[in-house]
N, CA, C and O of each residue as an XYZ file, in Angstrom:
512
protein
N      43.140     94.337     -0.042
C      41.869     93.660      0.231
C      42.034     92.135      0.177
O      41.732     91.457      1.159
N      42.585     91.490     -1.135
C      42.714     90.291     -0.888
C      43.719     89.570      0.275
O      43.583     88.387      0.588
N      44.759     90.469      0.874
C      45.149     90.120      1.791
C      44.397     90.319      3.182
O      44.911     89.650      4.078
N      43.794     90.739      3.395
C      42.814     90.522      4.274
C      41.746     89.630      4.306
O      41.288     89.521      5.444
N      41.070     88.814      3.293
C      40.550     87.813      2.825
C      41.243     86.363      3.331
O      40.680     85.377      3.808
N      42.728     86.602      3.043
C      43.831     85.447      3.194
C      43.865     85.660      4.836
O      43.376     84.713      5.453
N      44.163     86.312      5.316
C      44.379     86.669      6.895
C      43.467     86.120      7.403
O      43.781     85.318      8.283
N      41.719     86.318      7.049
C      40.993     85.984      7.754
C      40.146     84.810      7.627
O      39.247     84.423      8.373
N      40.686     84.211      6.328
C      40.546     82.407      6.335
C      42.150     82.054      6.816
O      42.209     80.850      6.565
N      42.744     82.228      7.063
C      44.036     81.687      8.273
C      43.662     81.999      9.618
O      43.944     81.155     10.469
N      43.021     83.160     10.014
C      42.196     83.339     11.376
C      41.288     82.270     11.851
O      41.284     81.770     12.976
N      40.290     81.898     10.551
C      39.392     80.978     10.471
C      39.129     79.668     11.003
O      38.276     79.164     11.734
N      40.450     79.181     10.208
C      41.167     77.773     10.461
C      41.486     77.514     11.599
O      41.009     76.627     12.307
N      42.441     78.380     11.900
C      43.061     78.145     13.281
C      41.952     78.414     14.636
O      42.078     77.863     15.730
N      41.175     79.107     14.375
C      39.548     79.188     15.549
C      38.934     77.809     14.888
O      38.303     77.403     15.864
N      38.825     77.322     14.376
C      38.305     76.127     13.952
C      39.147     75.016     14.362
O      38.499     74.074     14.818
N      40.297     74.872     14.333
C      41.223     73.510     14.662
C      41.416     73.716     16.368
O      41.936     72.829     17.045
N      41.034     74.720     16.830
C      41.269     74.780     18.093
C      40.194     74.410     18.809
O      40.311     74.774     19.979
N      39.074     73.767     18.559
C      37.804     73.240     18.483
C      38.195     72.225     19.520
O      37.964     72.546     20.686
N      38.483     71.613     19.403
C      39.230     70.131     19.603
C      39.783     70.091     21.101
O      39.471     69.330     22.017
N      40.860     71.325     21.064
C      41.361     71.189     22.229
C      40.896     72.188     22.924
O      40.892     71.890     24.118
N      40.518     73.194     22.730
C      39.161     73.789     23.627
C      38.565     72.783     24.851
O      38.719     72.757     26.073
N      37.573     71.725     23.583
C      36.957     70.820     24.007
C      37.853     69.877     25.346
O      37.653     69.576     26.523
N      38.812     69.694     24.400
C      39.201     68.419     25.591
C      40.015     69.561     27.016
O      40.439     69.199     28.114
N      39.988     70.520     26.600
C      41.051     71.425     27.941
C      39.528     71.624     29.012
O      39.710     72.002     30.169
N      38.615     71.445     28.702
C      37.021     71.879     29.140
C      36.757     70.469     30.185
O      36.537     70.421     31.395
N      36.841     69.750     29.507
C      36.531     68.404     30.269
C      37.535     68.380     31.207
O      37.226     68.169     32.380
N      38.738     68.568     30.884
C      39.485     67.960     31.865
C      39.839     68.859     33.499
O      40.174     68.529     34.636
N      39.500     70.226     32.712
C      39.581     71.074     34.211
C      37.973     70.784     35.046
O      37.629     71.117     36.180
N      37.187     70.018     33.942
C      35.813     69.729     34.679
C      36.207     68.734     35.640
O      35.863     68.755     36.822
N      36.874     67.939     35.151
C      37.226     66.479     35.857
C      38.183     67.111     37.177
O      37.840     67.159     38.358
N      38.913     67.371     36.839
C      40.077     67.618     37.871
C      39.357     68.512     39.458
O      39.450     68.291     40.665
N      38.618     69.617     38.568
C      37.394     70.202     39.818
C      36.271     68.703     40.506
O      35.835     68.398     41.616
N      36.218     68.342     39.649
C      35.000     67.048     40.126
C      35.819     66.202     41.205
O      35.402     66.110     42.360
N      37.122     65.524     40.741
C      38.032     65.194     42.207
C      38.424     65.537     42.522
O      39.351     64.831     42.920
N      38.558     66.936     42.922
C      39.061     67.273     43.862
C      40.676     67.719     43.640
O      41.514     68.055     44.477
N      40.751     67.611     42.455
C      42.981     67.798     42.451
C      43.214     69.364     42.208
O      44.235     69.821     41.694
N      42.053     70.166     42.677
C      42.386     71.354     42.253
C      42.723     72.048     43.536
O      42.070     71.677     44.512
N      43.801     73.177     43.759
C      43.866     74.246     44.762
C      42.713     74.906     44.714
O      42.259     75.284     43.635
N      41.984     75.168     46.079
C      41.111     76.618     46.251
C      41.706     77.974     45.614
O      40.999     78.912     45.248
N      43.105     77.936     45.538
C      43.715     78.917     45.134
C      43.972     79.472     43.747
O      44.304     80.564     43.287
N      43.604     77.951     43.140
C      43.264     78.315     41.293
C      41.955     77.733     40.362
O      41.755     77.503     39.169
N      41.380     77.659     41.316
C      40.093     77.323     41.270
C      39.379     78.180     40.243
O      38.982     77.894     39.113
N      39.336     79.072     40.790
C      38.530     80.537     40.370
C      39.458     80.578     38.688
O      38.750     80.575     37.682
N      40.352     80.599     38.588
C      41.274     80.633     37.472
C      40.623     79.754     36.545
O      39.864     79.946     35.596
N      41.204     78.579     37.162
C      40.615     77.447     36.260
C      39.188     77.322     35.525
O      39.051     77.102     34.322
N      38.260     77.480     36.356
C      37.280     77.598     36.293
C      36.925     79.079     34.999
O      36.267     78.983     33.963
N      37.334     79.809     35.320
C      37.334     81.215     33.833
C      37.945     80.514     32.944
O      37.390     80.903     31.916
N      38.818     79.637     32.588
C      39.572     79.348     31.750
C      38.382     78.275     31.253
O      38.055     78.252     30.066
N      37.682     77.283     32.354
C      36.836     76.296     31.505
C      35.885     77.195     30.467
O      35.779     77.006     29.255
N      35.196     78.262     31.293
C      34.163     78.926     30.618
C      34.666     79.774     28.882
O      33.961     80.018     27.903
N      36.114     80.015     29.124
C      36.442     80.600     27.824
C      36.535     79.244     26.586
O      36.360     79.334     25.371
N      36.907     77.891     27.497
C      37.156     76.696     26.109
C      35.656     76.622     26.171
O      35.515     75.998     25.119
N      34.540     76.774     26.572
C      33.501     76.276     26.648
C      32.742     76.948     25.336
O      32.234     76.363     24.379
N      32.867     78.928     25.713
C      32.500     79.728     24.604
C      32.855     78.983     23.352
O      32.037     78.318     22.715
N      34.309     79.151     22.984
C      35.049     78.934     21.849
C      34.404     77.889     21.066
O      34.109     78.092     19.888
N      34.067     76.323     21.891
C      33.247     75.675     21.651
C      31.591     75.844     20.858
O      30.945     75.236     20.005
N      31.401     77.170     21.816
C      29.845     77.569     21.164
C      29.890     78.225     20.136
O      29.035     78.128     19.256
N      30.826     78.947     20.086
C      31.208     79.804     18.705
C      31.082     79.289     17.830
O      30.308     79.593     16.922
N      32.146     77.948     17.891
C      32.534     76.747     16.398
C      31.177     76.377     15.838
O      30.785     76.564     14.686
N      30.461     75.763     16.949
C      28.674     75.259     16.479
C      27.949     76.678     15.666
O      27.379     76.646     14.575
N      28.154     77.849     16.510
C      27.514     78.998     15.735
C      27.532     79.115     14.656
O      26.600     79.207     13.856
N      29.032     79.127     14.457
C      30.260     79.381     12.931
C      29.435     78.937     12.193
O      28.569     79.577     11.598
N      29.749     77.088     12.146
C      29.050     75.707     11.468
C      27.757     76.116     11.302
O      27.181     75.676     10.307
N      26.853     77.224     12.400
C      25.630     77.438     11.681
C      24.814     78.594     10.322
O      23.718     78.963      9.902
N      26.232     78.747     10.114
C      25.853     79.666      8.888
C      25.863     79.031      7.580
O      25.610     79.628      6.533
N      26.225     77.553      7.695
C      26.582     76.531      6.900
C      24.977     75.554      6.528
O      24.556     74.802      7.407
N      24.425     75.645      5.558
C      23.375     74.671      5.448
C      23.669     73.433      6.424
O      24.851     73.540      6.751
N      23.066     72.234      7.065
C      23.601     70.789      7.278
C      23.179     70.158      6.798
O      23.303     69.114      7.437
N      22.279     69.866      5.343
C      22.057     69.247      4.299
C      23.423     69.161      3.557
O      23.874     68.119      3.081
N      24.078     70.477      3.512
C      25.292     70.255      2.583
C      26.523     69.717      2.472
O      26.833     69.653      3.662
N      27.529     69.244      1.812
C      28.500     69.192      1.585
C      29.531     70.017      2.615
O      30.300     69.566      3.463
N      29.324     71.057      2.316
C      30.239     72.136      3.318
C      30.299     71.754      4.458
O      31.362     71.337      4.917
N      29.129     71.807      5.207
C      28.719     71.411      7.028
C      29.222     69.984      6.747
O      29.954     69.741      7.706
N      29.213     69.046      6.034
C      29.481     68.028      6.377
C      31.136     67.792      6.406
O      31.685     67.286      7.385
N      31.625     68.080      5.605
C      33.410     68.284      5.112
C      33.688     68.991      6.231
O      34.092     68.243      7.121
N      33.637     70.089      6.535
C      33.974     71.275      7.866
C      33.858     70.111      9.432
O      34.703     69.976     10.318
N      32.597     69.477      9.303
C      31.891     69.437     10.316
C      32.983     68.253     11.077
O      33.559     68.277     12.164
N      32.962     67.246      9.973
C      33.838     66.061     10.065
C      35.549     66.646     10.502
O      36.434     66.283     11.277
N      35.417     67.378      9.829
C      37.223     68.081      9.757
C      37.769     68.300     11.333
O      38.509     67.632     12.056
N      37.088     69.479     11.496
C      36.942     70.453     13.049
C      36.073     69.835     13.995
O      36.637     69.810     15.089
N      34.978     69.344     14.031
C      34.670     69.162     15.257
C      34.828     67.533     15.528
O      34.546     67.050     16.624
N      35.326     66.706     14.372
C      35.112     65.565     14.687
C      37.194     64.830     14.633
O      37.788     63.807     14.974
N      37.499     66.035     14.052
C      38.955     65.957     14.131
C      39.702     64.521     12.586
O      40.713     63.830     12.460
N      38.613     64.738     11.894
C      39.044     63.544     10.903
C      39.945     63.920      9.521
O      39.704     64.920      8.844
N      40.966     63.009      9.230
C      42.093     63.661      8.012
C      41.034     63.552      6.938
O      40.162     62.686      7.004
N      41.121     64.650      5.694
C      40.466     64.154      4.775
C      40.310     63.031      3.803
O      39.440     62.807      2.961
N      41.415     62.371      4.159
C      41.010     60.844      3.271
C      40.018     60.304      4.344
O      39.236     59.424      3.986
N      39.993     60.619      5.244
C      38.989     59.962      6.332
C      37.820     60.110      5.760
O      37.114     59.172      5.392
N      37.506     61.485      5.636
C      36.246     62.215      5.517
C      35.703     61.735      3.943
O      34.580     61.365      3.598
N      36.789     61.873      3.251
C      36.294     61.369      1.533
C      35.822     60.033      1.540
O      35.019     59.601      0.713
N      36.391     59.272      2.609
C      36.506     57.653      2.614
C      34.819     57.512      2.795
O      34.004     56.860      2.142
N      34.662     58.382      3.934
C      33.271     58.252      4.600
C      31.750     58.940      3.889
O      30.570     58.610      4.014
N      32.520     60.169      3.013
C      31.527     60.977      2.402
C      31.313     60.421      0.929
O      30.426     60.876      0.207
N      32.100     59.501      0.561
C      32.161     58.423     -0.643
C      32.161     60.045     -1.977
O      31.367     60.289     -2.886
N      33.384     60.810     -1.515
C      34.017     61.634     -2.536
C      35.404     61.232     -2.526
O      35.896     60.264     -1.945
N      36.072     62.259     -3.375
C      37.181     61.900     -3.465
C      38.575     63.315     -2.865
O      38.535     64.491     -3.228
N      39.363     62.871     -2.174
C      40.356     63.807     -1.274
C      40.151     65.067     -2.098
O      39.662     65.922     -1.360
N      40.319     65.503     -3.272
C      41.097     66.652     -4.196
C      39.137     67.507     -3.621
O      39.080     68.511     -2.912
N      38.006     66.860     -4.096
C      36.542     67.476     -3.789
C      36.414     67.756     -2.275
O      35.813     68.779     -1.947
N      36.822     67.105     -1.507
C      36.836     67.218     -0.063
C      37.773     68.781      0.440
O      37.484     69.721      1.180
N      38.572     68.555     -0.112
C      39.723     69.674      0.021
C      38.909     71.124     -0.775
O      38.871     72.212     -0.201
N      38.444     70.948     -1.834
C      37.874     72.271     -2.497
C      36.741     72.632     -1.710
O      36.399     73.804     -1.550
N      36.227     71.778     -1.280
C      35.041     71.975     -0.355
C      35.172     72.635      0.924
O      34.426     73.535      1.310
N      36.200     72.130      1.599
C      36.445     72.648      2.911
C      36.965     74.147      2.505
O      36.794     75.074      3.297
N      37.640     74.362      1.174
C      38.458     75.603      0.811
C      37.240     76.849      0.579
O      37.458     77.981      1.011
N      36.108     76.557     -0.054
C      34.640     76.827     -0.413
C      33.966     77.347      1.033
O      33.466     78.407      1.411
N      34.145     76.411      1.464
C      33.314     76.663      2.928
C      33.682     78.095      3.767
O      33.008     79.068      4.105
N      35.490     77.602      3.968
C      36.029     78.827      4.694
C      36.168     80.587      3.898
O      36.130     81.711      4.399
N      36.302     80.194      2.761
C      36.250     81.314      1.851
C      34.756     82.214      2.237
O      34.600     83.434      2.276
N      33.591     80.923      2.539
C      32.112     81.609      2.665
C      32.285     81.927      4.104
O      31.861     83.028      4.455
N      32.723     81.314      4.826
C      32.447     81.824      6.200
C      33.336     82.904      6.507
O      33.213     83.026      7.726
N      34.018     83.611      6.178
C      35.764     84.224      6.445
C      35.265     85.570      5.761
O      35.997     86.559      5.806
N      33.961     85.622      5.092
C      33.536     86.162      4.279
C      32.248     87.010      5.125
O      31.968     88.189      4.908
N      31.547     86.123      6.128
C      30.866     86.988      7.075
C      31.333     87.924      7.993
O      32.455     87.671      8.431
N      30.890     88.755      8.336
C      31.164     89.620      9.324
C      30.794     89.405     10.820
O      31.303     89.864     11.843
N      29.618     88.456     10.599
C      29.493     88.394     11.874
C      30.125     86.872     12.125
O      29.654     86.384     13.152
N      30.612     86.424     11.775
C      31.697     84.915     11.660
C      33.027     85.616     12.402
O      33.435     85.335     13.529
N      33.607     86.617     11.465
C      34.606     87.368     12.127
C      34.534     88.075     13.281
O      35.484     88.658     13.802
N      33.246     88.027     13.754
C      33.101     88.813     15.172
C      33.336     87.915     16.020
O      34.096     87.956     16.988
N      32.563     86.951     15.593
C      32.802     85.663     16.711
C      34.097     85.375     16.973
O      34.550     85.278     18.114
N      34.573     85.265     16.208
C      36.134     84.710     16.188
C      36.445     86.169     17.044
O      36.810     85.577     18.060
N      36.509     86.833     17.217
C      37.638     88.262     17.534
C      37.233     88.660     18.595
O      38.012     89.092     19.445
N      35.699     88.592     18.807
C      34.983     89.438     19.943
C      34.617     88.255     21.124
O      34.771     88.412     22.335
N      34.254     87.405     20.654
C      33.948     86.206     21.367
C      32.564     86.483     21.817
O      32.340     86.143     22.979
N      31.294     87.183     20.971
C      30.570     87.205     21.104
C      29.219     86.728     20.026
O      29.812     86.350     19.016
N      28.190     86.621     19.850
C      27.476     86.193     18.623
C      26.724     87.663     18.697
O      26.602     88.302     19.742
N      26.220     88.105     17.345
C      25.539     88.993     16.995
C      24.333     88.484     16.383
O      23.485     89.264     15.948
């Protein structure tokens, strides 16, 4: 059991750090369709591929919404993953200190890794 706990805050993380480049792989096949540098021939491709970084994207916001945004958590997470910042960044800015920032983000994923329907998202690519 507890290894499945561990598995699925390492699942967690990694659907969370992939936030980022989701995002930027989204824009840029937007762009590339917008001038024109795309084949008719992978168009259709490309285009499924924007819509899957796009989901993944909606997921992360979903995720983040099981998270108060008054709190600590949403804010540490929020800064981390969607805003891509190191945690001395985030401590610098949240006027805590690295070691609280770090337990926090550890807190957070433990609670979210911990839903079921968090883990659906991540696996199914759907919201319940």
């Amino acid at each position: 059991m507890k290894g499945d706990l561990q598995d699925a805050k390492k699942e967690l993380r990694g659907y969370l750090k992939a936030y980022r480049i989701c995002q930027d792989q989204a824009a840029e096949i937007a762009r590339q369709i917008e001038k024109g540098e795309v084949l008719d021939a992978v168009k259709d491709m490309l285009l499924q591929a924007r819509s899957e970084f796009v989901m993944h994207c909606r997921n992360v916001h979903l995720i983040l919404g099981y998270l108060s945004q008054e709190s600590a958590m949403y804010r540490v997470v929020s800064l981390r993953y969607l805003q891509g910042m190191s945690m001395k960044d985030i401590a610098d800015r949240l006027r805590y200190s690295v070691g609280y920032c770090q337990n926090v983000e550890a807190d957070a994923i433990e609670y979210l890794s911990g839903r079921s329907q968090v883990m659906k998202l991540i696996r199914e690519g759907v919201s319940t």
